[in-house]
C-alpha positions as CSV (number, residue, x, y, z in Angstrom):
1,X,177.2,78.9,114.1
2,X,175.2,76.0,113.5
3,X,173.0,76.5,116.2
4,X,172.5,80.4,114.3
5,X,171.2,79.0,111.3
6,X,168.6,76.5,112.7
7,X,167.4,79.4,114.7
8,X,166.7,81.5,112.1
9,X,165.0,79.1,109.8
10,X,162.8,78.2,112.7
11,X,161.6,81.9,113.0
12,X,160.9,82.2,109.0
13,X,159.1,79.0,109.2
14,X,157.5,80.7,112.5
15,X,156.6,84.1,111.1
16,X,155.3,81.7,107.9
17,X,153.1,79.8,110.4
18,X,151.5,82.7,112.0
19,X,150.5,84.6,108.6
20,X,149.2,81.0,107.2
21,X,147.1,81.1,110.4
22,X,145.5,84.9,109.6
23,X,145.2,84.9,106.2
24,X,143.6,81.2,105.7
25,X,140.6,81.7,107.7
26,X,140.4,85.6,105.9
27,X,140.2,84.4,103.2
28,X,137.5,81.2,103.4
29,X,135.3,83.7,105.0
30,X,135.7,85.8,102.0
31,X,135.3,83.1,100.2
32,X,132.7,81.6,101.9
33,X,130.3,84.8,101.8
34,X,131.3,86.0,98.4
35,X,129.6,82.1,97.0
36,X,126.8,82.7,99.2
37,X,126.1,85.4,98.0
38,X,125.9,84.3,94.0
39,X,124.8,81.5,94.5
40,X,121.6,81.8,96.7
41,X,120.9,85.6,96.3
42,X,119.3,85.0,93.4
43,X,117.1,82.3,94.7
44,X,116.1,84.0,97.9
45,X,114.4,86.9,95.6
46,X,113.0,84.5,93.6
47,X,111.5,83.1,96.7
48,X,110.6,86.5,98.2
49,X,108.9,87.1,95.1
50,X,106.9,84.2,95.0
51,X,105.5,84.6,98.4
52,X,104.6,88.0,98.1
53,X,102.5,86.8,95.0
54,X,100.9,84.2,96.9
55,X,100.1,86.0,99.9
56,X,97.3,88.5,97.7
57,X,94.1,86.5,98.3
58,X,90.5,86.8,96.2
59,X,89.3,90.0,94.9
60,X,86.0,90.9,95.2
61,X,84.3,94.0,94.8
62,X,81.3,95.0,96.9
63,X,80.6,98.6,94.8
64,X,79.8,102.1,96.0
65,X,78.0,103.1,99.0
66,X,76.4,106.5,99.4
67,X,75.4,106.7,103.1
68,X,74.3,109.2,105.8
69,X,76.7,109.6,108.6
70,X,75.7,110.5,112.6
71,X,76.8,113.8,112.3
72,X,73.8,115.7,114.7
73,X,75.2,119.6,113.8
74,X,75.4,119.1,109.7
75,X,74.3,116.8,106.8
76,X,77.4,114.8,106.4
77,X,77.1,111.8,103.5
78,X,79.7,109.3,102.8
79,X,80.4,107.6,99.3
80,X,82.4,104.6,99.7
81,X,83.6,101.7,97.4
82,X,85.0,98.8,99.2
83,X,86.8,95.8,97.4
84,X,87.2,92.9,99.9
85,X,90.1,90.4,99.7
86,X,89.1,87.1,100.5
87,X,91.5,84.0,101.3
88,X,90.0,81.4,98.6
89,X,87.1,80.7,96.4
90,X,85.1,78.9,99.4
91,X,84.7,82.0,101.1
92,X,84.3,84.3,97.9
93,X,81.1,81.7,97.2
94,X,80.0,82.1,100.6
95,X,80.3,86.1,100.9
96,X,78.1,86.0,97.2
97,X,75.3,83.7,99.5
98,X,75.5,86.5,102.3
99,X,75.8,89.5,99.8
100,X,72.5,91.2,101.3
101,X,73.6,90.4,104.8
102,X,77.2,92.0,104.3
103,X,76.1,94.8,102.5
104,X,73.5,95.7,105.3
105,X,76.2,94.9,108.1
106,X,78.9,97.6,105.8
107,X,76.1,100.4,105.7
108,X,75.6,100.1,109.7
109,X,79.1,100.0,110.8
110,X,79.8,103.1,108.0
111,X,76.5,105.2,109.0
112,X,77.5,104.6,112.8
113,X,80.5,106.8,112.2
114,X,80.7,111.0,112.3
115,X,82.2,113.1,109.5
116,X,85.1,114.0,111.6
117,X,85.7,110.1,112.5
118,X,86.5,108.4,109.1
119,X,88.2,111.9,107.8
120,X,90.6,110.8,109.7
121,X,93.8,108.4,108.5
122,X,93.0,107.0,112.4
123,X,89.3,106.6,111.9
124,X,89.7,105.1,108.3
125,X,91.7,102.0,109.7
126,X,89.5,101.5,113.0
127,X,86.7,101.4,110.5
128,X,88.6,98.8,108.2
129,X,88.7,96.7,111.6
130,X,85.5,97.0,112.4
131,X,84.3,96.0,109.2
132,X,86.5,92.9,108.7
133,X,85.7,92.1,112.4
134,X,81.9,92.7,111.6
135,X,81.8,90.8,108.3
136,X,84.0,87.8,109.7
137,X,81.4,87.1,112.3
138,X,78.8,86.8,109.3
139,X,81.1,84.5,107.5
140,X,81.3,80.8,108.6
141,X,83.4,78.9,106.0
142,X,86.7,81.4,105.8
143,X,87.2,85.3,106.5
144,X,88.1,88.9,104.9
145,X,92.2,89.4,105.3
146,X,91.8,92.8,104.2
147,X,89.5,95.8,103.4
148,X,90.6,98.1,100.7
149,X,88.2,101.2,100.5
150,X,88.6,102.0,96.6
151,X,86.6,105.2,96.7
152,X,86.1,107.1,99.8
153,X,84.6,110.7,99.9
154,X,83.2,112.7,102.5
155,X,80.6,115.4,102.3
156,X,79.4,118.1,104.6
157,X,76.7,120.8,104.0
């Protein structure tokens, strides 16, 4: 009868053992992500925030251009204001050195282009890679991250 009872405690403290070993490690990893997750959410916005802010470079706006385009069938024109962002204030110097050569550079690369081409969503970003491309070679110092066409209408008679 002795040999019962010492049985049976051995299982209670057995069944005991075996829901200590489930719900422990349930619970720190409960635990664990519920303080990760006030403790450092918080931060990581902060942090996303903060590098979203940095990454927007220079300004700088080149104005309005009124251009012919290469259509052959019909007068097409073009009126276009572009806003360049530029990486620091070296290269925001640099492009106000160049101004005439970048300017001159923008009105080829936009007259080259048909009507149908830039009305395009397509056409609009090949011709914001062309131009960055195009101005980056003039620039020496630093380059244009991005082309941001502020204004862009197209008219055909």
């Amino acid at each position: 009868m002795a040999e019962e009872a010492k049985e049976a405690r051995e299982e209670k403290k057995g069944g005991f053992k075996r829901i200590l070993l489930i719900v422990l490690p349930l619970i720190l990893v409960i635990g664990g992500g519920a303080s990760y997750f006030f403790l450092f959410s918080k931060k990581d916005k902060k942090e996303e925030t903060k590098h979203l802010s940095s990454q927007v470079g220079i300004m700088m706006d080149l104005g309005t251009f009124t251009l012919n385009l290469a259509d052959k069938e019909v007068d097409a024109y073009a009126r276009v204001s572009i806003t360049l962002e530029l990486s620091d204030q070296k290269v925001r110097q640099e492009v106000e050195k160049r101004l005439p050569i970048i300017k001159d550079a923008v009105i080829d690369v936009i007259s080259s282009k048909t009507s149908t081409f830039v009305k395009t969503p397509e056409g609009r970003e090949n011709l914001r890679l062309e131009l960055i491309k195009r101005i980056n070679t003039i620039l020496i110092e630093g380059g244009v991250r991005n082309i941001y066409f502020t204004e862009f209408v197209v008219q055909t008679t």
